[in-house]
C-alpha positions as CSV (number, residue, x, y, z in Angstrom):
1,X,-106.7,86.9,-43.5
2,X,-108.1,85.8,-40.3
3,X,-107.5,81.9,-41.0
4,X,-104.0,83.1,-41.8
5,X,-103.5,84.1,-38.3
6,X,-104.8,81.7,-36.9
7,X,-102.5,79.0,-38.8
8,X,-99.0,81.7,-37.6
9,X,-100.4,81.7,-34.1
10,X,-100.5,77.3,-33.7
11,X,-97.4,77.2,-35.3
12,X,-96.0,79.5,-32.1
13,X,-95.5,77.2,-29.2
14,X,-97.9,78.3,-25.9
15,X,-96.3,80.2,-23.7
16,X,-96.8,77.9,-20.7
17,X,-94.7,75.3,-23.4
18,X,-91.8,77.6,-23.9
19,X,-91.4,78.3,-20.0
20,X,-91.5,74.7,-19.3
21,X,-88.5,74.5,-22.0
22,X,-86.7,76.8,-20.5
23,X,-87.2,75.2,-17.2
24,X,-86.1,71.6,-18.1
25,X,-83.3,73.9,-20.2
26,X,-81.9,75.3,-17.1
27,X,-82.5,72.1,-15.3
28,X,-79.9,70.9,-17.4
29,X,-77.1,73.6,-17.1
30,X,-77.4,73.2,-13.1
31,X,-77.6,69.1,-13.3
32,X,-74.2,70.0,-15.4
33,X,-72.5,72.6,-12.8
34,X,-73.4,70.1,-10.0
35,X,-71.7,67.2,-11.2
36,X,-68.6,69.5,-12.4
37,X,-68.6,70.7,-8.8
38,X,-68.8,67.1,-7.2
39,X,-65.8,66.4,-9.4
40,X,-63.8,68.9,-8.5
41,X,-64.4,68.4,-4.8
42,X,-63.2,64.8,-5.3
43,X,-59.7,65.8,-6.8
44,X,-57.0,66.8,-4.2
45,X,-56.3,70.5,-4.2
46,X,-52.6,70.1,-4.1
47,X,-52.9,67.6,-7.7
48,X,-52.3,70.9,-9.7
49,X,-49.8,71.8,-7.8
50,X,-48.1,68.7,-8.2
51,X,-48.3,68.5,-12.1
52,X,-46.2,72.0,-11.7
53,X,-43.1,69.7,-10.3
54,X,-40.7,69.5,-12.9
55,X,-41.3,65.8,-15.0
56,X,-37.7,64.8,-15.0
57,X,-34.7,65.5,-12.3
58,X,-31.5,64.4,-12.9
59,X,-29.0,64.2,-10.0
60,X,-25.4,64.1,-9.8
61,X,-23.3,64.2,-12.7
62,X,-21.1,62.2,-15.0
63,X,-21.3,58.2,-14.7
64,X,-22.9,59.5,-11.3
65,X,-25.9,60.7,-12.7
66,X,-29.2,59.2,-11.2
67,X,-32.2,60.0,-13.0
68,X,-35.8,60.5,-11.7
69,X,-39.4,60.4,-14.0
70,X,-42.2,61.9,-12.6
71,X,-45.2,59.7,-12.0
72,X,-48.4,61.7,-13.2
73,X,-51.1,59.6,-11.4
74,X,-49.4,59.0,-8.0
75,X,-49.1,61.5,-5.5
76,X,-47.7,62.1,-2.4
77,X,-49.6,62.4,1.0
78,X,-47.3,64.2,3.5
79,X,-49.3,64.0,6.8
80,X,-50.1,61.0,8.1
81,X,-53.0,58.8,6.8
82,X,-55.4,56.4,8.7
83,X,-57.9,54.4,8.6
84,X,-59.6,53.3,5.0
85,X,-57.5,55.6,3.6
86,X,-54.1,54.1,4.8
87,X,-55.3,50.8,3.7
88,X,-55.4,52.3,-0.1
89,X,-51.7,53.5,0.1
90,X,-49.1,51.8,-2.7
91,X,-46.0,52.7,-0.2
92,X,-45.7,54.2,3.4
93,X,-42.8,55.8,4.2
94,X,-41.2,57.4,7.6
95,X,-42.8,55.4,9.8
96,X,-46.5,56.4,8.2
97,X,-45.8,60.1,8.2
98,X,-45.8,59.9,4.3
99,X,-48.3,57.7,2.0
100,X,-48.1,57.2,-1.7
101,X,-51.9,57.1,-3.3
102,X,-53.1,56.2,-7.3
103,X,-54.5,59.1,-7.8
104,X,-57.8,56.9,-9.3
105,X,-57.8,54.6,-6.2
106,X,-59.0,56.6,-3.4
107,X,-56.8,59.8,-2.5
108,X,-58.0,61.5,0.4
109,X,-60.3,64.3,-0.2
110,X,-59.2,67.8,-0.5
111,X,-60.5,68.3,2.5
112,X,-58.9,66.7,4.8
113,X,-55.8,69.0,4.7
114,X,-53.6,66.7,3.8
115,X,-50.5,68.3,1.9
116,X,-49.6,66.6,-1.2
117,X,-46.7,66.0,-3.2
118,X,-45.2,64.7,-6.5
119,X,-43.9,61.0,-6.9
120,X,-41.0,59.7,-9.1
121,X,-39.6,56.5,-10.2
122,X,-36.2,55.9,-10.1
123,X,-35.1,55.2,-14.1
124,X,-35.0,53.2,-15.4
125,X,-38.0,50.8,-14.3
126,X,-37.2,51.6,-10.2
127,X,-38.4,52.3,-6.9
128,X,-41.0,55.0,-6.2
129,X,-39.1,58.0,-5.0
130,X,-40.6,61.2,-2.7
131,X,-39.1,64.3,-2.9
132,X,-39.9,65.8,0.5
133,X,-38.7,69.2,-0.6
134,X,-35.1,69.6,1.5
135,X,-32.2,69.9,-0.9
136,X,-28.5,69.6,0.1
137,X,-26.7,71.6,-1.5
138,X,-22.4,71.1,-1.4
139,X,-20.2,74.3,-1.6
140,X,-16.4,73.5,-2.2
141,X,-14.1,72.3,0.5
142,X,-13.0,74.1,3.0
143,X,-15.9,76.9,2.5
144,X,-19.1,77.5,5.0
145,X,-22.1,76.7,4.0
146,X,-23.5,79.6,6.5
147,X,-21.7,82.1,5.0
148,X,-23.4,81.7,2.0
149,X,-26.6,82.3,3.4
150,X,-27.6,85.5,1.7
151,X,-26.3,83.7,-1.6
152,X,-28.8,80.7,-0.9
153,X,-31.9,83.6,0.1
154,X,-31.0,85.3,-3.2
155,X,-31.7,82.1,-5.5
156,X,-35.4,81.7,-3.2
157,X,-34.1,78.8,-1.0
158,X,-33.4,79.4,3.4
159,X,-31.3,76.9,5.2
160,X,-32.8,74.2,7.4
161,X,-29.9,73.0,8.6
162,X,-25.8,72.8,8.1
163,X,-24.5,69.3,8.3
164,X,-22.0,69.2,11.6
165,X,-19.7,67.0,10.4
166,X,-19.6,69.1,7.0
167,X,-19.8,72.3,7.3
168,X,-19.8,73.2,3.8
169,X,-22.9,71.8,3.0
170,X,-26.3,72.2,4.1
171,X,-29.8,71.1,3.6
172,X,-31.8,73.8,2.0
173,X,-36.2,74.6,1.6
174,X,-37.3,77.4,-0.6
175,X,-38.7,80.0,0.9
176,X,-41.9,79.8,-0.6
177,X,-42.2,76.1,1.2
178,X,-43.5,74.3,-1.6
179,X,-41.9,70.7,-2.6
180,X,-42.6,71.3,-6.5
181,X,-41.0,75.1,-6.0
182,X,-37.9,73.5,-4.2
183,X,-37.9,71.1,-7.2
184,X,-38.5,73.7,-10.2
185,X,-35.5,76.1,-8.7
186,X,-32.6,73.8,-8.2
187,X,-30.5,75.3,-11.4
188,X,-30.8,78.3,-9.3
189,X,-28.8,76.7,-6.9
190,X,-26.4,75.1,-8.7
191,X,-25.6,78.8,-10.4
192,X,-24.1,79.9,-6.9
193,X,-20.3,80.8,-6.5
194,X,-18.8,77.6,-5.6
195,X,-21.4,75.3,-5.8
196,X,-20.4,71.9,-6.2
197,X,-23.5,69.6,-5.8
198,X,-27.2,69.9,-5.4
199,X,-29.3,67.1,-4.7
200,X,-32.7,67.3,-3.7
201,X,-33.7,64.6,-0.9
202,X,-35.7,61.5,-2.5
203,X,-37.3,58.9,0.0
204,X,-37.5,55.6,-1.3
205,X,-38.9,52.5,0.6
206,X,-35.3,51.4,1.5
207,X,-32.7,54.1,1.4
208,X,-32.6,57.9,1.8
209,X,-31.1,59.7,-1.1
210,X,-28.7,62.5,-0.6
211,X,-25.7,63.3,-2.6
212,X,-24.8,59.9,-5.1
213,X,-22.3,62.3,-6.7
214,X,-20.6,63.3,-3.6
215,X,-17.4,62.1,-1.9
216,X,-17.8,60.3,1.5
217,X,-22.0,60.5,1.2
218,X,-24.5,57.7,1.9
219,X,-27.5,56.5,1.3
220,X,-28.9,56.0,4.6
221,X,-31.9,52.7,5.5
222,X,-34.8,54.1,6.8
C-alpha cells in the first residue's frame, strides 16, 4: 500500500507547479483583454454608428432618380483635421471642415472628439459623397413649409432653416442630431401630407447636392 501512494502522489503535479500554471494561465487571459482593449481604443467611436446609416439612398424619382452606395471602410470626419492626420485624408471638403479617411489608413483616434460620419459613392462607379445630415424637404406649391412644422417634429426631424426664395421648402435635421438617424428616417418624411420631395444634402468634391428631382433646383460648386 504505501508504494502505492507514493506512485498517486508523483503523478499529482506540486503545488508550487499548479500555481505557477495558473499564473502563466491568467497571464494569458489579461495579455488577451489588453490587446482587445488597445484595439478598441484604436477604432473611432462614431464607426458603429456609422455602419447604422442606411447602405443605399436613392434620391429623387423617375428618370430623376440618383442613387447612393454606402462605403463601409471610409468615414467621414466632420471637424476639422490637422496635421499628420489631414495629410492621410482621400477628400477635403468645405474648405477643410470635413475630411474623408480609409478607415485602415489612419483615422483619428476616438479620442480626439472628432464626429464622424458615413461616406457614399455616387452609382454607378462615382464621386465620394457626404451626407452632412440636413435634408430638404419640398411641400407642394403654394404651401408653407413653416406651417408644417409640428408635421416635420412629429416624423423626428426640426427645421434648420426655410429657403427665402421658396418658401415651401426647407432644410430639415432630426431631432436626435445624428447624420445616420437623419438618413434612416427620411420615408418618414416623405409620408407627410403634401410632400413632394425629400433629399438629403450630399457634399461631393465639386457640387452640392440638393433636390435633382426638383423644378428650378441646382447643384451648387463649392
Amino acid at each position: 500500500m504505501p508504494p502505492q501512494r507514493k506512485r498517486q502522489s508523483a503523478a499529482r503535479p506540486a503545488p508550487a507547479k499548479r500555481i505557477a500554471r495558473k499564473r502563466i494561465a491568467t497571464g494569458h487571459s489579461a495579455a488577451r483583454d489588453r490587446a482587445a482593449a488597445c484595439s478598441a481604443a484604436r477604432r473611432p467611436a462614431a464607426t458603429h454608428a456609422a455602419a447604422k446609416a442606411p447602405p443605399v439612398l436613392r434620391c429623387g424619382g423617375g428618370a430623376a432618380t440618383v442613387l447612393y452606395r454606402r462605403i463601409p471602410d471610409h468615414h467621414a470626419v466632420h471637424r476639422r483635421v490637422s496635421g499628420a492626420a489631414a495629410a492621410r485624408a482621400v477628400l477635403v471638403l468645405e474648405g477643410g471642415r470635413i475630411a474623408v479617411f480609409r478607415a485602415a489608413a489612419g483615422m483619428p483616434r476616438a479620442g480626439s472628439g472628432k464626429a464622424l460620419g458615413p461616406v457614399y459613392r455616387l452609382e454607378p462607379g462615382g464621386a465620394l459623397a457626404v451626407p452632412t445630415g440636413l435634408v430638404l424637404v419640398r411641400f407642394r406649391e403654394g404651401a408653407s413649409a413653416r406651417e408644417s412644422s409640428a408635421d416635420i417634429a412629429r416624423a423626428g426631424y426640426r427645421i434648420a432653416s426655410v429657403l427665402e426664395y421658396a418658401p415651401h421648402a426647407a432644410w430639415v435635421r432630426t431631432a436626435k442630431g445624428g447624420i445616420e438617424d437623419s438618413l434612416r428616417s427620411l420615408a418618414a418624411l416623405r409620408a407627410l401630407p403634401g410632400v413632394e420631395c425629400v433629399e438629403p444634402q450630399m457634399l461631393m468634391a465639386r457640387t452640392l447636392r440638393a433636390a435633382p428631382s426638383g423644378r428650378g433646383w441646382k447643384s451648387r460648386m463649392l
